[in-house]
N, C-alpha and C positions, 0 to 999 in steps of 0.2 A: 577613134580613141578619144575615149574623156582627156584632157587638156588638166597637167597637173596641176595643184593648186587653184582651184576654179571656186569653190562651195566652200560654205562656213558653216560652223556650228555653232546652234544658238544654247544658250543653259538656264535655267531658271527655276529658282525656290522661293518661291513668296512666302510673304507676312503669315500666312494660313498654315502651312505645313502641312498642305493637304498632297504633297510629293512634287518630285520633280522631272521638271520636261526639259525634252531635247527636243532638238530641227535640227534638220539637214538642207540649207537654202541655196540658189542661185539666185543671186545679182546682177549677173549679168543678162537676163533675163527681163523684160519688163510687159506686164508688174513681176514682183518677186513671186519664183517659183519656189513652191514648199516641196522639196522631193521626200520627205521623211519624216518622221517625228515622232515618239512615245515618250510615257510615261513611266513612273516607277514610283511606288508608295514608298516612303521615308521609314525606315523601321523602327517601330514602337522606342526603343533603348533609345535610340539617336536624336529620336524627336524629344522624348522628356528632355534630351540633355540639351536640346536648342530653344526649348523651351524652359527650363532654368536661369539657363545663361540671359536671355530679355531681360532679367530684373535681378538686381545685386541680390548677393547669395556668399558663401563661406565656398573658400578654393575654387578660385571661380577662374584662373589661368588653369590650371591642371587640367581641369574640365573644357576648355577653351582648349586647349592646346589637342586633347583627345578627342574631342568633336570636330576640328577641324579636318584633322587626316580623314577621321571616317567618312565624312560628306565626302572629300574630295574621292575619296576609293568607290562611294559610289557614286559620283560623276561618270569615274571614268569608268568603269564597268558600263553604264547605260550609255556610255559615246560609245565604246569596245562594240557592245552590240549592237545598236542601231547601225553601224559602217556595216557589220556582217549581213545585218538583216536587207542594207541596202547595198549590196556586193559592191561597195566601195573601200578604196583604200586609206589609208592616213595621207600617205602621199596626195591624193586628190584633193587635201582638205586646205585652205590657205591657213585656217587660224580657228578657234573655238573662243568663242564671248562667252565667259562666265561671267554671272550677276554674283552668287555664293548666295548665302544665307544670310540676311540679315539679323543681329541679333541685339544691336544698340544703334536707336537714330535719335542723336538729340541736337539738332541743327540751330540752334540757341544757346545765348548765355556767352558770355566770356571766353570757353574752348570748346564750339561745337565742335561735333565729331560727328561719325557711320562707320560701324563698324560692317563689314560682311567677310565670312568665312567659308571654308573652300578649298583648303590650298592650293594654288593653282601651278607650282613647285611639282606637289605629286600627282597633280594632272597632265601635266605636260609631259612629265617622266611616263608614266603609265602608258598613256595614249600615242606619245610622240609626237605630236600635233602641237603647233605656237598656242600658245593660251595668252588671252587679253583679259583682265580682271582688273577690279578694284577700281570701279568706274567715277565714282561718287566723290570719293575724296578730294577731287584734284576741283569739283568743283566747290564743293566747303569752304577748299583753300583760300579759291576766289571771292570768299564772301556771299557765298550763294546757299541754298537747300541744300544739295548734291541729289534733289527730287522733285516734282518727276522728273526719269529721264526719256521715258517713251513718248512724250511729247515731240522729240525731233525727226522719230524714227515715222511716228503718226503723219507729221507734214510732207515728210519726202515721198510720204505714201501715197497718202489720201487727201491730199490739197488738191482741188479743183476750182476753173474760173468759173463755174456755174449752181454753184450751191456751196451754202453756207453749214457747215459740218458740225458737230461733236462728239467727236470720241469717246465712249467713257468706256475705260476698263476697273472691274470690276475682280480688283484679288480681293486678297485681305485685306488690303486700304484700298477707298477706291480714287479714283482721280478721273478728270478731267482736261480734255485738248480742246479747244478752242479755232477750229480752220474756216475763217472766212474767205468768200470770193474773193474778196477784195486782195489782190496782194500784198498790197501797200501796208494791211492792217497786220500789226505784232500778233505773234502767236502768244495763247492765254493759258496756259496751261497751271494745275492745281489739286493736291490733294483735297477730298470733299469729305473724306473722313473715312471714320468702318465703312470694309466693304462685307465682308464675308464673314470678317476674325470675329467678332462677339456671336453672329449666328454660329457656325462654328465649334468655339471656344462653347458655347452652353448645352451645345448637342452632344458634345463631346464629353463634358460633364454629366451630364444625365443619361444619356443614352448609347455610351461608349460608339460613338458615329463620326466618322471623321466629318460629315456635313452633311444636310436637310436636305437628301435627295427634291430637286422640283419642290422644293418648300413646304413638302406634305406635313409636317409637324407643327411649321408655322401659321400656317390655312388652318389648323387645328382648333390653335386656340385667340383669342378675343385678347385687342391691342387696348394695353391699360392705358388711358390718355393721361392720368397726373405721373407716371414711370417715365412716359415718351416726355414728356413735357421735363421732367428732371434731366433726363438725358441732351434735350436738346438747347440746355443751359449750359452745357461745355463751352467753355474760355474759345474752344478752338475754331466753335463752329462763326465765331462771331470775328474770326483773324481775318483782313484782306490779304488775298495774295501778293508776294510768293511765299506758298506757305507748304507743309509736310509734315506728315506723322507718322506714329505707329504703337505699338505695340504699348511703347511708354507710355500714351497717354488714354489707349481704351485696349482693357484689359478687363478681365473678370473681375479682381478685385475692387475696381470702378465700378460691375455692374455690382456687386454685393454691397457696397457701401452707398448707392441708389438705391437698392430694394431695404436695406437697414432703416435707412431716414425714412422711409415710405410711413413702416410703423402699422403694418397691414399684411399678410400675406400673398400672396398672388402666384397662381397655378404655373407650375412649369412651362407648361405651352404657352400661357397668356405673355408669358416674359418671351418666348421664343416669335411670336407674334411680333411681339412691342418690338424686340430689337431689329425684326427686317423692316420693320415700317421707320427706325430710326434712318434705318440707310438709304431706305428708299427716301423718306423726306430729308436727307440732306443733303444728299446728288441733286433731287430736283429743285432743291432752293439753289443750290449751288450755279444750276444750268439757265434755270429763271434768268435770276440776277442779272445773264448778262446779256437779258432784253433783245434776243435774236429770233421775233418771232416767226421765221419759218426754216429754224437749223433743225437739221437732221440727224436726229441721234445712232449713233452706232454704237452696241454693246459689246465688248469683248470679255475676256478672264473668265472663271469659274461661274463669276455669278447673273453669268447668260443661262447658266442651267437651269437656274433656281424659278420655275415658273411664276411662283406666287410674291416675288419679288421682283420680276419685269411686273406683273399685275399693277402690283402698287405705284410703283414708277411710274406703266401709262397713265395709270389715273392724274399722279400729282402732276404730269408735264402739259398737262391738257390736250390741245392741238397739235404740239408739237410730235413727228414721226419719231417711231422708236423701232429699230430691227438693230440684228448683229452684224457687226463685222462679215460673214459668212457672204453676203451680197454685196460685197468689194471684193471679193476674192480674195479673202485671208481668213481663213477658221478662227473665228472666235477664239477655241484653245490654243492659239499660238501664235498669238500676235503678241506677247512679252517676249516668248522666247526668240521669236524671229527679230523683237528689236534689240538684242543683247547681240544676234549675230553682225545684226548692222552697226552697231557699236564696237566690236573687232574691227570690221571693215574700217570703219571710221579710221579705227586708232592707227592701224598698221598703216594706213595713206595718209598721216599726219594729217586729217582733218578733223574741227570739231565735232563734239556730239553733244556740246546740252545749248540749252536757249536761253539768255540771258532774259528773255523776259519771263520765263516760267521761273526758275532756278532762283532770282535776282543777282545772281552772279556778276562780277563786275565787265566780265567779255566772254568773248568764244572761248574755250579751251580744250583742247585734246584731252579726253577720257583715257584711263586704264595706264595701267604695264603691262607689259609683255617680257611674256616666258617663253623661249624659245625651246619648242619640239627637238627631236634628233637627238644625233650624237655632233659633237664637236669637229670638225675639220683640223687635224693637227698638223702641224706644222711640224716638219721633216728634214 
């Protein structure tokens, strides 16, 4: 008999909104066994309204308040079925990591914030399962990013004393881990910009696609060099870490007011081109930079799919190796959501989960709340 309380569930909606994923993982197990996991597209209604909410707008609590249930309802529908689908109980489950949805990250200025939503109230109720959310804030609090956080989950992972690593996962914004042999050496971890979201975001716009299958549309058309060159004059790409972003600051309205100043036309594909070569050139200046010449890259997120976008990448990394995740033993698609379960884990053992040298946070600190599953124990 499965041993109650054994396995977590991991939750995750990225910057892209291209849906959300679940895991069903063991820990106890090493490396982490994946027993579970799918998918579920985010529906039409609920995405415009999380896509609203990113950028001030009129009644925008009402709308907040209404998109929050709704994600969380279907959360739990897709935990509800994946237990079914993996003949597991709630009982079996120790806790569910929920990320939420991000929809405001502004980790500067006088009152940075992150928001992510979710409710994890009607999760918890639904499912009956403890829910650990709201991972981010507590490091803000500290004086930090509250990003990345799968930087910690990357090192407990895939830290080895015989090669020098890089993670790079690849959502909607992509980021960078940093795992040297060396123990002794601080883990480096960093947002490197767009990952997915402006490809995406323009496919999505022109060709009603939630994303560039293998990049066939981007391979299409011809990478405008003075567009990529506007582009790659963002304030952001030029920030030393510890640094993070999103939505707020590359966005379609960014890429419209690039192609405006241009003063020239340029073919829908060519812009579809230019923006995957934007990502691809800025992961790999990003990976350059920090002068490791024989780390080994590993791709996870979405945009391991996108073939024509590893292409570019190998090119700009030179000699540096480039594969996925997949030959670590962790699929590519789910290695965020699997580190959102370790983040549960984390929280409910009172240990940290972010790294003060990614984050710049002023120390360790314990991630998330907890919402406790069940019914109550009354007292008689």
């Amino acid at each position: 008999m499965v041993p109650a309380n054994r396995y977590y569930i991991g939750l995750m909606s990225g910057t892209s909104l291209d849906g959300l994923d679940a895991v069903i993982v063991d820990f106890d197990e090493q490396p982490v066994r994946l027993l579970a996991s799918a998918s579920r597209p985010i529906p039409e209604a609920l995405k415009r309204s999380l896509l609203t909410l990113t950028q001030p707008g009129d009644n925008e609590i009402e709308q907040l308040g209404r998109a929050d249930i709704q994600l969380s309802r279907l959360q739990a529908q897709l935990v509800n079925d994946l237990l079914a689908q993996s003949n597991l109980t709630p009982a079996q489950i120790t806790a569910i990591g929920s990320h939420g949805q991000t929809i405001r990250h502004r980790p500067s200025g006088d009152t940075p914030f992150s928001l992510q939503i979710g409710d994890p109230n009607t999760l918890a109720e639904l499912t009956g399962i403890t829910v650990a959310a709201d991972f981010r804030r507590r490091d803000l609090a500290a004086g930090g990013q509250g990003a990345p956080l799968v930087p910690a989950f990357h090192a407990d992972l895939f830290r080895i004393g015989s090669a020098n690593r890089v993670i790079l996962n690849i959502g909607g914004m992509a980021n960078i881990t940093l795992l040297l042999k060396n123990s002794n050496a601080p883990i480096i971890g960093f947002d490197t910009g767009p990952g997915n979201i402006l490809i995406d975001s323009w496919i999505y716009r022109h060709q009603q696609q939630g994303f560039d299958l293998s990049g066939a549309w981007g391979r299409s058309g011809r990478i405008d060099a003075q567009l990529l060159n506007r582009l790659l004059e963002h304030e952001f790409f030029e920030q030393a870490p510890p640094k993070s972003t999103g939505r707020e600051q590359f966005n379609l309205s960014w890429i419209d007011q690039q192609l405006s100043a241009l003063g020239h036309p340029i073919a829908h594909a060519d812009v579809q081109a230019t923006l995957t070569e934007l990502t691809a050139r800025s992961i790999a200046e990003a990976i350059l930079n920090q002068n490791i010449d024989d780390a080994e890259v590993y791709v996870c997120g979405g945009g391991a799919h996108n073939d024509y976008l590893l292409e570019r990448l190998e090119r700009h990394l030179g000699k540096l190796s480039l594969t996925t995740t997949d030959t670590l033993g962790l699929p590519a698609d789910w290695v965020e959501a699997c580190a959102f379960a370790w983040l549960a884990k984390r929280c409910l053992s009172q240990l940290s989960g972010n790294l003060p040298s990614v984050t710049g946070a002023r120390g360790e600190r314990i991630l998330g709340g907890i919402y406790l599953g069940g019914s109550p124990k009354l007292n008689r």
